[in-house]
N, C-alpha and C positions, 0 to 999 in steps of 0.2 A: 415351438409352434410348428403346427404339420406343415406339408406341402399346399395339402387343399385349403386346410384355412388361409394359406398365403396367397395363396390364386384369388378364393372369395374376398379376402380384403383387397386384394389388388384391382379385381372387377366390382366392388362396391357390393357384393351380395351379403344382404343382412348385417352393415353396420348401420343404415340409415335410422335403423326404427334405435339402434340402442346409444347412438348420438344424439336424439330427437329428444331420448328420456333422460340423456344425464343435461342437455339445455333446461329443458324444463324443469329436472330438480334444482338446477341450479340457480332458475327463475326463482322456481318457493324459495328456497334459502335466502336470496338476496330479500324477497318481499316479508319474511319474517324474520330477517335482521332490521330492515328498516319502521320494521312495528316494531320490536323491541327499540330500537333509537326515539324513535317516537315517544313510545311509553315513558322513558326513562326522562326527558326530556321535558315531558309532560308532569311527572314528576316532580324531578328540581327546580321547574316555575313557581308551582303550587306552592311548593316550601317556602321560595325566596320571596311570595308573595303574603305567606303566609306570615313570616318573621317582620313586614317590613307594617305589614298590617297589626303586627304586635307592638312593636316598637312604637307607630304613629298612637296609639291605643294610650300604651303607656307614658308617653310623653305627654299627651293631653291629660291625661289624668294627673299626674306629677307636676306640670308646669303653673299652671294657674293656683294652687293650694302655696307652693313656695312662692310667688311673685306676690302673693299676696302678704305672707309672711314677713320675706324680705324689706318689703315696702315698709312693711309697720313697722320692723325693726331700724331700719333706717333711718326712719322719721323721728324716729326717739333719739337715736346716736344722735339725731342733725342736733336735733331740739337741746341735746344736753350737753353736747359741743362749746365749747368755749371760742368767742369769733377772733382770732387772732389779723393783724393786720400786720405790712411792712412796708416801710416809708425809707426813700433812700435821699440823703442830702447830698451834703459835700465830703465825699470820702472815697474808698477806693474801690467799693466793692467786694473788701476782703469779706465783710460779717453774712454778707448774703450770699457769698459763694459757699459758706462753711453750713449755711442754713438747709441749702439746695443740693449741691453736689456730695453732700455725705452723705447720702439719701441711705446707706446700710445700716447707719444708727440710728436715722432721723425716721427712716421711713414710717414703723408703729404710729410713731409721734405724731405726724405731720398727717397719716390718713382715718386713725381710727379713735386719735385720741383728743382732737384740734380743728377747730374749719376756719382754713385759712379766706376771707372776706375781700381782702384788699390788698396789693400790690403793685408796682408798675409793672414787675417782669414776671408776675404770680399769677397774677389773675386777671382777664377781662374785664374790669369794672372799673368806669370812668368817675363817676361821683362814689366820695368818701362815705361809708356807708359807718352806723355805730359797732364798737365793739369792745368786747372786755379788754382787751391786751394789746397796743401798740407797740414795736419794734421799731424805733427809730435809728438807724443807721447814719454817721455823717453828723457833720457840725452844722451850727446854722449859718451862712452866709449876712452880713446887715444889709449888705448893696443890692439883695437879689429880693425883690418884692414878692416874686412867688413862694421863696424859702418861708418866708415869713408870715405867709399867708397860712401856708401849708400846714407850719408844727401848731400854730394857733388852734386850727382847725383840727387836727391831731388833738391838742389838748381840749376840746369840746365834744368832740366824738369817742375816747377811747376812756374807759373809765381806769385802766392804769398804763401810762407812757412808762416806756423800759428804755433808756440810755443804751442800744447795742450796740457794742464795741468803746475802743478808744477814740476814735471822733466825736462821736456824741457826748461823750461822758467825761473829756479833757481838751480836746481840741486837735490833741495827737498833733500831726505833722502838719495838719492847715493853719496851726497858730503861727506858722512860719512865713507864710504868704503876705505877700505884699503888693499885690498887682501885679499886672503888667502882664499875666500870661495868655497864651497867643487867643486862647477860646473867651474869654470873659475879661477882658484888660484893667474893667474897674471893678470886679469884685478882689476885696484887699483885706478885708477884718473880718474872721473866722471863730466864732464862741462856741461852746458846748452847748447843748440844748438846753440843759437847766440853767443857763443866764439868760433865755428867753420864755422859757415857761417852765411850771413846778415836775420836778421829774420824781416820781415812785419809787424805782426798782433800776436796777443798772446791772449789766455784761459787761465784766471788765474783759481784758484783750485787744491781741493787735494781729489776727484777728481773735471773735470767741469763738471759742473750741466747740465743738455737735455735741460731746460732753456735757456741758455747763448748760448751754442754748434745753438742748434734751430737760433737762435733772431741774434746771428753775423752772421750767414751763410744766412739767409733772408736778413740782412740790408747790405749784400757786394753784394748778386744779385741786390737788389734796389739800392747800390750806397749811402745809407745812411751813409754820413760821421760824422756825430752830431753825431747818438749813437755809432760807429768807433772811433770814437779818442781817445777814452779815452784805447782802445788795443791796437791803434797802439801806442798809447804814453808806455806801457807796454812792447811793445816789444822790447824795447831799455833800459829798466829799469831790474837789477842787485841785488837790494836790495828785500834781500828774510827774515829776520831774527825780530825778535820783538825785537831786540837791534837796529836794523834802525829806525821803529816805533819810539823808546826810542829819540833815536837823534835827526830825521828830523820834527819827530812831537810835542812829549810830551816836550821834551827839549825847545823845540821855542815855547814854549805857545798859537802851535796853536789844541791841541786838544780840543773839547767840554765835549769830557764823554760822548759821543754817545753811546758806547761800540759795535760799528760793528767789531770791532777787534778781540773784547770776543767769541764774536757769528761766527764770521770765521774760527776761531782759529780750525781746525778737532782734535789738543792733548792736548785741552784745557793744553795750555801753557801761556795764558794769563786771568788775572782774573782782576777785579775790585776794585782798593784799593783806597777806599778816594775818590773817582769820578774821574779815572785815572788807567790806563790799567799797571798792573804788569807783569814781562816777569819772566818765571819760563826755563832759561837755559834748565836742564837736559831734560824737556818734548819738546821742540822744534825742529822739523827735516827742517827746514828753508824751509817751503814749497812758502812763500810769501802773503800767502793769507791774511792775515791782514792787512798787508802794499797794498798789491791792493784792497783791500774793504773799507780801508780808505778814507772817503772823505777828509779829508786835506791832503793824501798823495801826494795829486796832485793838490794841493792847488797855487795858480800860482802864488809866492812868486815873482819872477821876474819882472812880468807885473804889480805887486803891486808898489814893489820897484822907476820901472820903472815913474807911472801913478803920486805918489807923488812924485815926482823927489829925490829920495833917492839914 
């Protein structure tokens, strides 16, 4: 830079006009950056308004044609649904916990294949409503006038009563009861439910397995009587104790040494001696399960007898 031009910027001569002009471009530039920010702005509203106006579009169009669908498909599952019901007496809650809390095996079952009607810890519903399938849980008390009341009304309402478990269907560990416990002092005598009304179908176990519970309640929708028979023949049968096993089985030389008896057994009251099932009394609460797990328990001695003309 010369000398004169350092004088004239020093005295101010002739920068005014070209600081004047770079304000003012600098003006435009800032006002046509903030129109493009605008613009752009403007823009991405349009769009997001555009999409949301698609979306609401598409939803109405889509929602009403499937609600409607659904519904009728619904109504037919409800309608073809089997009404299943569960009644708990005097027991421990093992057969209703295996019903409920295994919900990974049960779940199919229990929402798409079943409608569960009646309950105490199932379902909302005060008065007994009809249904094809009772699950009766627990033995029936004599001293308790509502037990009594209850399976009665069970057998009038349910077009087949199911024995679940070993309470219902032997008496299991409340055949031991005698009074005097601290909740109910005079309830004392403890039967199975078919000494009080006619039982169909029976779940053996102590408890029954999501398994069984599952595979019977599929094979009575289907009508599958082959794998049925062998519960309904259960549900007429009494012999709950490893001293029956002793008699009907080991005694008649028809056991193998299979040992499904051992492996049934929930108080390991039956052990292996000699290739032959030992019954240890004091550990047994006669729940049945050995004698129903037993394949020669139901060994068809009769039609044997019968077929060799014996």
């Amino acid at each position: 830079m010369s000398f004169i031009e350092r004088i004239k910027r020093f005295l101010g001569i002739g920068s005014k006009p070209d600081e004047s002009k770079d304000e003012e471009a600098k003006k435009e530039a800032i006002k046509e950056e903030s129109k493009e920010e605008a613009k752009k702005e403007a823009v991405v509203t349009a769009k997001k308004e555009a999409i949301k106006s698609e979306e609401a579009s598409n939803k109405a169009k889509s929602s009403e044609p499937k609600k409607e669908k659904s519904s009728k498909q619904e109504d037919g599952k409800v309608a073809d649904k089997p009404k299943i019901g569960y009644i708990h007496l005097s027991g421990c809650t093992g057969d209703g916990m295996s019903l409920t809390e295994n919900y990974d095996i049960l779940a199919d079952l229990l929402t798409d294949m079943v409608d569960i009607v009646y309950g105490q810890t199932l379902v909302d519903v005060w008065d007994m409503p009809e249904m094809d399938l009772a699950l009766v849980e627990g033995s029936v008390c004599l001293q308790d006038e509502h037990s009594l009341k209850e399976i009665k009304e069970i057998r009038e309402k349910a077009n087949l009563v199911c024995a679940f478990g070993s309470c219902a269907l032997t008496g299991c560990f409340t055949r031991y009861s005698r009074g005097g416990q601290q909740g109910n002092p005079k309830h004392e005598s403890f039967v199975p439910v078919g000494d009080v009304v006619k039982v169909d179908v029976a779940l053996p176990g102590c408890p029954a397995s999501p398994e069984i519970i599952a595979k019977t309640v599929v094979a009575l929708i289907n009508g599958d009587m082959d794998y049925l028979q062998p519960m309904l023949d259960m549900a007429a049968c009494n012999l709950a104790c490893g001293c029956d096993l002793q008699t009907n089985v080991v005694n008649k030389a028809l056991c193998t040494g299979c040992g499904t008896c051992v492996m049934a057994c929930p108080t390991r009251a039956l052990t292996m001696v000699e290739g032959r099932p030992a019954h240890d009394k004091d550990r047994c609460v006669k729940c049945g399960s050995c004698y129903t797990h037993c394949p020669r328990s139901w060994f068809p001695e009769e039609q044997i007898k019968k077929d060799l003309g014996l």
